[in-house]
C-alpha positions as CSV (number, residue, x, y, z in Angstrom):
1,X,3.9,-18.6,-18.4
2,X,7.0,-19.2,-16.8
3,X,7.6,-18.8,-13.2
4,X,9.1,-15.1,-12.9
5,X,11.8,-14.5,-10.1
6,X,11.7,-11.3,-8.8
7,X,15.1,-11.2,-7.6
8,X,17.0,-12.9,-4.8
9,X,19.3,-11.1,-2.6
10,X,21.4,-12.0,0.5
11,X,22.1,-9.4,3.1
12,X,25.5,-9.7,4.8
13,X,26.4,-8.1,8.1
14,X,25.0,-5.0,9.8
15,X,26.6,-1.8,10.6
16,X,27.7,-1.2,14.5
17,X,27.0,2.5,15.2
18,X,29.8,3.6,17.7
19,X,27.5,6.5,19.0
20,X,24.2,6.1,21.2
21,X,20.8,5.6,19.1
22,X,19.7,8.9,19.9
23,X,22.7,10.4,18.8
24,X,22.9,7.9,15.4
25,X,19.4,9.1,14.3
26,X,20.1,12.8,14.4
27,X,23.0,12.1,11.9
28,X,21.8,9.4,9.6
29,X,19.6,10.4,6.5
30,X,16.5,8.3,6.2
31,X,16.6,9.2,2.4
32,X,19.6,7.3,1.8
33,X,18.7,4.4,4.3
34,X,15.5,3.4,1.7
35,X,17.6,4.3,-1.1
36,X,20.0,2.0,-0.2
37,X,17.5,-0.8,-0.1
38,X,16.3,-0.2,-3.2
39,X,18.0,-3.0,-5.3
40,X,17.2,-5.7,-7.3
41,X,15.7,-8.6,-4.7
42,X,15.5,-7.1,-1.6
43,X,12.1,-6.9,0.2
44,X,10.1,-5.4,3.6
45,X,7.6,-6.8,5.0
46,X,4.5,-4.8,5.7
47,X,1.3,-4.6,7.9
48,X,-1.3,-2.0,7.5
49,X,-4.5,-1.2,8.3
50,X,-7.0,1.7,7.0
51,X,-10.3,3.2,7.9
52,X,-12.0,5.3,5.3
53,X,-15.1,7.3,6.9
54,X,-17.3,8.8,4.0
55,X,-20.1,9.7,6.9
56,X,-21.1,9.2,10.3
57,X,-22.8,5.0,9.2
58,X,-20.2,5.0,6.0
59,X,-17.7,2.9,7.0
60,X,-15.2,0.7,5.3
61,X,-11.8,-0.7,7.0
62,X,-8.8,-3.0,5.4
63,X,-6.4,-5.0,6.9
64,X,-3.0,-5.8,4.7
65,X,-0.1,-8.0,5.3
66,X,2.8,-9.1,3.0
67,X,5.5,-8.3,1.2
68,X,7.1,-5.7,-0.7
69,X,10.1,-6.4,-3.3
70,X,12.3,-3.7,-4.6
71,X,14.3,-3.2,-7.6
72,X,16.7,0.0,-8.1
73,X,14.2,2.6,-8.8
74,X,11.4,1.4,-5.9
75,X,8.5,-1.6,-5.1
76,X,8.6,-3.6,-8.3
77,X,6.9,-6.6,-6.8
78,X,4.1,-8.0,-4.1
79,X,2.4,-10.4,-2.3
80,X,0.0,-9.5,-0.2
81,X,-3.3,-10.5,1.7
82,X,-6.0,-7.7,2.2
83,X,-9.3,-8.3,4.4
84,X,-11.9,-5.8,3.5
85,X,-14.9,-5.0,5.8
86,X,-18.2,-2.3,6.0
87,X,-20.2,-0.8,8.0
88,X,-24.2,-2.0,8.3
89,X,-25.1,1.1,6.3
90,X,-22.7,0.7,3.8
91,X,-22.9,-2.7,3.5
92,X,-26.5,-2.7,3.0
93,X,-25.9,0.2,0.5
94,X,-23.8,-1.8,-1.5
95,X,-25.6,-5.0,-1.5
96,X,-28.4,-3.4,-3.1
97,X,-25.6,-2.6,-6.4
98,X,-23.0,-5.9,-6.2
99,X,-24.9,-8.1,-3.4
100,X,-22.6,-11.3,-5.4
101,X,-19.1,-9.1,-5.3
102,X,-20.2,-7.8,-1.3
103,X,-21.1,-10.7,-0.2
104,X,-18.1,-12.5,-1.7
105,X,-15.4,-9.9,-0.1
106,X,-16.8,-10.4,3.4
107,X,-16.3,-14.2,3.2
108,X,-12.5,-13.9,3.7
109,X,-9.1,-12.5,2.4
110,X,-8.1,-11.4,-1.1
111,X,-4.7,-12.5,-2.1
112,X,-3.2,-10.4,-5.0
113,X,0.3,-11.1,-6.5
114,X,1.5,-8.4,-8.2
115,X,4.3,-7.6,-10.5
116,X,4.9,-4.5,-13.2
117,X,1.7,-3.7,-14.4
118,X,-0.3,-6.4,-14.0
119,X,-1.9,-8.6,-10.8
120,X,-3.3,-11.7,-10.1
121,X,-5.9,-12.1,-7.1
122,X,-7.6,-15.4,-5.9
123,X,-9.8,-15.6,-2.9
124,X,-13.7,-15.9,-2.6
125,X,-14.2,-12.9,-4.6
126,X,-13.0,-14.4,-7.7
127,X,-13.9,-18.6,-6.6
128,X,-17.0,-18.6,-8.2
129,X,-16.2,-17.2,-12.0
130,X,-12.6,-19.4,-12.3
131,X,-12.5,-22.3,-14.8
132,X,-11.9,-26.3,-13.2
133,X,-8.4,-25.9,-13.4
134,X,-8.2,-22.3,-12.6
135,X,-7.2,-20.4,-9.2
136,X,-6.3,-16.6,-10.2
137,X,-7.9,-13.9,-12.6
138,X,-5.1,-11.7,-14.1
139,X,-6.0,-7.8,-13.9
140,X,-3.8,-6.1,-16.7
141,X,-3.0,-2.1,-16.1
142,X,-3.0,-1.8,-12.2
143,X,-0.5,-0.7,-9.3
144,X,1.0,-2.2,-6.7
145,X,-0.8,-2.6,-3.6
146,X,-0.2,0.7,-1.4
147,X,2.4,0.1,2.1
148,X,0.2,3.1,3.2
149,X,-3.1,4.2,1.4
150,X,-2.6,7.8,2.2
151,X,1.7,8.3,2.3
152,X,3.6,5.7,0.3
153,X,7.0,6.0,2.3
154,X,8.8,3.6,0.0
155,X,9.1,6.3,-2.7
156,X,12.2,8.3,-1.7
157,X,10.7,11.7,-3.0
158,X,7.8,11.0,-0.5
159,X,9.9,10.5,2.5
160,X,12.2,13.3,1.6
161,X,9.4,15.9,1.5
162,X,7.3,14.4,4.7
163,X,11.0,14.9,6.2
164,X,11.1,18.6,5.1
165,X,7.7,19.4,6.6
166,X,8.0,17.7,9.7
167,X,7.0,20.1,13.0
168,X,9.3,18.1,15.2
169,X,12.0,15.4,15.2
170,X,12.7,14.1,18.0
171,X,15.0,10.7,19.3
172,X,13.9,9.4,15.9
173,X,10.4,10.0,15.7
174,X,8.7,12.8,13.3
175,X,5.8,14.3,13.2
176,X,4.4,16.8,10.7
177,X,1.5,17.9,8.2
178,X,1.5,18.5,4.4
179,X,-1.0,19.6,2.0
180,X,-2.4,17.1,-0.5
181,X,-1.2,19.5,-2.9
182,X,1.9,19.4,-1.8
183,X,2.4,16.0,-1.5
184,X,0.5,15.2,-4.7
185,X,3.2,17.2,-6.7
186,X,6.2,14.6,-5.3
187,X,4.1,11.4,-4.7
188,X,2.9,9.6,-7.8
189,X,0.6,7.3,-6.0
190,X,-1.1,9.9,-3.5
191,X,-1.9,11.8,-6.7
192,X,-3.0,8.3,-9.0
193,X,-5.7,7.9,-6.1
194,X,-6.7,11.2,-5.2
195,X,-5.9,13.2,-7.6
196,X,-3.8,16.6,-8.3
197,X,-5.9,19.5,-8.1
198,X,-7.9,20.7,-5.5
199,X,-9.9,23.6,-4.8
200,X,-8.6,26.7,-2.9
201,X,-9.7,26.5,0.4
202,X,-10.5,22.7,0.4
203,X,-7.1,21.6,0.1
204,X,-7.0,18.4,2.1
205,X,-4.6,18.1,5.0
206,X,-2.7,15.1,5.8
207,X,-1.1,14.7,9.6
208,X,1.5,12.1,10.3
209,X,3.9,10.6,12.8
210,X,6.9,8.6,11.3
211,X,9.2,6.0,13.6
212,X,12.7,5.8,12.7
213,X,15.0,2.9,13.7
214,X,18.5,3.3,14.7
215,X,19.3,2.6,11.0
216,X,17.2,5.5,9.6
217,X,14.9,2.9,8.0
218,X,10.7,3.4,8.7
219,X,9.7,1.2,10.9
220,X,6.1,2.4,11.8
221,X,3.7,5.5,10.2
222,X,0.8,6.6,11.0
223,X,-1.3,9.5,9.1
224,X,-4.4,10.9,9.2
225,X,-6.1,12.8,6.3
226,X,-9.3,14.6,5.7
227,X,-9.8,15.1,2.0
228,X,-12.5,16.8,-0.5
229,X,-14.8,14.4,-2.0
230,X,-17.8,15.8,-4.2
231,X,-19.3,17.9,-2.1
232,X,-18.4,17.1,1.6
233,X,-15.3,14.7,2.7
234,X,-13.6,11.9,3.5
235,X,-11.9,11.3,6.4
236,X,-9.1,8.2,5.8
237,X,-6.9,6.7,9.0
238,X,-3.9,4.7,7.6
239,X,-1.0,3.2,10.0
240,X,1.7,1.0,8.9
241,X,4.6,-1.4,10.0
242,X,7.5,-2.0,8.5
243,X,9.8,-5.1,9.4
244,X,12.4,-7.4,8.0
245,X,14.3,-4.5,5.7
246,X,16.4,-6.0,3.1
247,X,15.2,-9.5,3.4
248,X,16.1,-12.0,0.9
249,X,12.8,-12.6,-1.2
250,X,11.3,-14.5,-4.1
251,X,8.0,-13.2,-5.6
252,X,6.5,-16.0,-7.9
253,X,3.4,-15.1,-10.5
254,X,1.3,-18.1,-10.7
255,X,1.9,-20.9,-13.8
256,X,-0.1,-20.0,-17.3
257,X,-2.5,-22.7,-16.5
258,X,-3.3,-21.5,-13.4
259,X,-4.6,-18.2,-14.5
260,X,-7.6,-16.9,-16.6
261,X,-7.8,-12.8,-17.4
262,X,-10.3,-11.2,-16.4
263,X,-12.1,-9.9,-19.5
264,X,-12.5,-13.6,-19.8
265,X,-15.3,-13.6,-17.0
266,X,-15.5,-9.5,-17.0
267,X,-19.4,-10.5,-16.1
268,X,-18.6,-12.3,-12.9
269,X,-15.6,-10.5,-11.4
270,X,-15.1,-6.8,-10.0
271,X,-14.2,-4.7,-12.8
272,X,-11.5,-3.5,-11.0
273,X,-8.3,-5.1,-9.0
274,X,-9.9,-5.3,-5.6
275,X,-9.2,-2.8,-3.1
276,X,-10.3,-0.3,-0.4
277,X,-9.8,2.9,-3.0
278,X,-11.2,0.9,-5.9
């Protein structure tokens, strides 16, 4: 394999705003501002963290950093580090199932580079099954890494529709609530992890806060979301930073001899892309 480009772009100038950045935010459209940065080679860096509480000792908590790369119709490319980490109780729950795979994700980051449908993770997860010769295992048929696990504000329909259900909006910041319902219908990736159909009267709710800059781009979101899951619920705490819009970028996917697939060593890697949904 060649080493694939994702794009290079060079951002020239900025805008001056003639009117205060309280008065700019009321009149610029945060729709069009990511819109506008979706083309070929530009990038954002991001910084998130989660906590998913299944019960009162189920705990499991991520910490993400990297970068995002856009091409015209959204994220087309990553790199990313994630750092997963459980609770006593679920740790020892899940050592019990995977004590090789749980042990291995505690030992230190996953890196995953990710472009169209496939992605490429090395780390201590992975170490032991690679080849001499080897450093990533190619997972075929996944998604890009979420900016935010619960509300994936790089997809304008997303943003449009938190917009429209915002409670208040205020010297750029909004806050507001949707239904996962609601939001399932417009966001592809709310609805690829948690599905589309929920039962009357346990249709999740999902609060959130969104920080504008003086540009209209997201610089900050926080949400919280408690969701049906089998017969109780899951309670999942996702914040976000944005930085750096439209930064120049090159995303490069590791050389052929560098990577093995995973159904290569299916026995002695997770079955899936490693993650704190999968």
């Amino acid at each position: 394999m060649k080493r694939s480009i994702v794009g290079v772009v060079v951002v020239a100038g900025m805008v001056q705003l003639a009117t205060t950045p309280a008065q700019a935010a009321t009149k610029i459209d945060p729709v069009k501002a990511l819109t506008s940065e979706l083309a070929a080679g530009r990038a954002v860096n991001v910084r998130s963290t989660v906590k998913v509480t299944f019960a009162r000792d189920l705990v499991t908590t991520s910490d993400l950093e990297g970068t995002i790369g856009f091409g015209p119709r959204g994220a087309t490319a990553s790199d990313v580090a994630q750092t997963l980490r459980y609770s006593e109780k679920l740790r020892r729950s899940m050592m019990k199932a995977s004590p090789e795979e749980t042990e291995a994700l505690q030992e230190g980051p996953i890196r995953m580079i990710s472009s169209g449908d496939a992605s490429y993770v090395s780390g201590p997860v992975v170490d032991d099954a690679l080849p001499e010769g080897t450093s990533w295992v190619r997972y075929r048929r996944t998604e890009l890494p979420a900016s935010n696990l619960l509300l994936e504000i790089l997809e304008p329909a997303t943003l449009k529709t938190l917009l429209a259900h915002r409670t208040s909006y205020r010297d750029g910041v909004v806050k507001g609530s949707i239904k996962a319902t609601k939001l399932a219908a417009v966001s592809s990736s709310f609805a690829s992890r948690f599905g589309t159909r929920f039962k009357k009267g346990r249709d999740g709710k999902i609060s959130y806060t969104l920080w504008l800059g003086p540009a209209g781009l997201v610089e900050r979101l926080s949400a919280k979301a408690v969701l049906p899951r089998a017969k109780g619920s899951v309670t999942i705490e996702s914040s976000s930073r944005y930085a750096d819009w439209g930064r120049q970028v090159t995303v490069l996917l590791p050389l052929r001899g560098e990577v093995i697939d995973r159904e290569q060593v299916a026995d002695d890697v997770p079955y899936q892309a490693p993650g704190i949904w999968n």
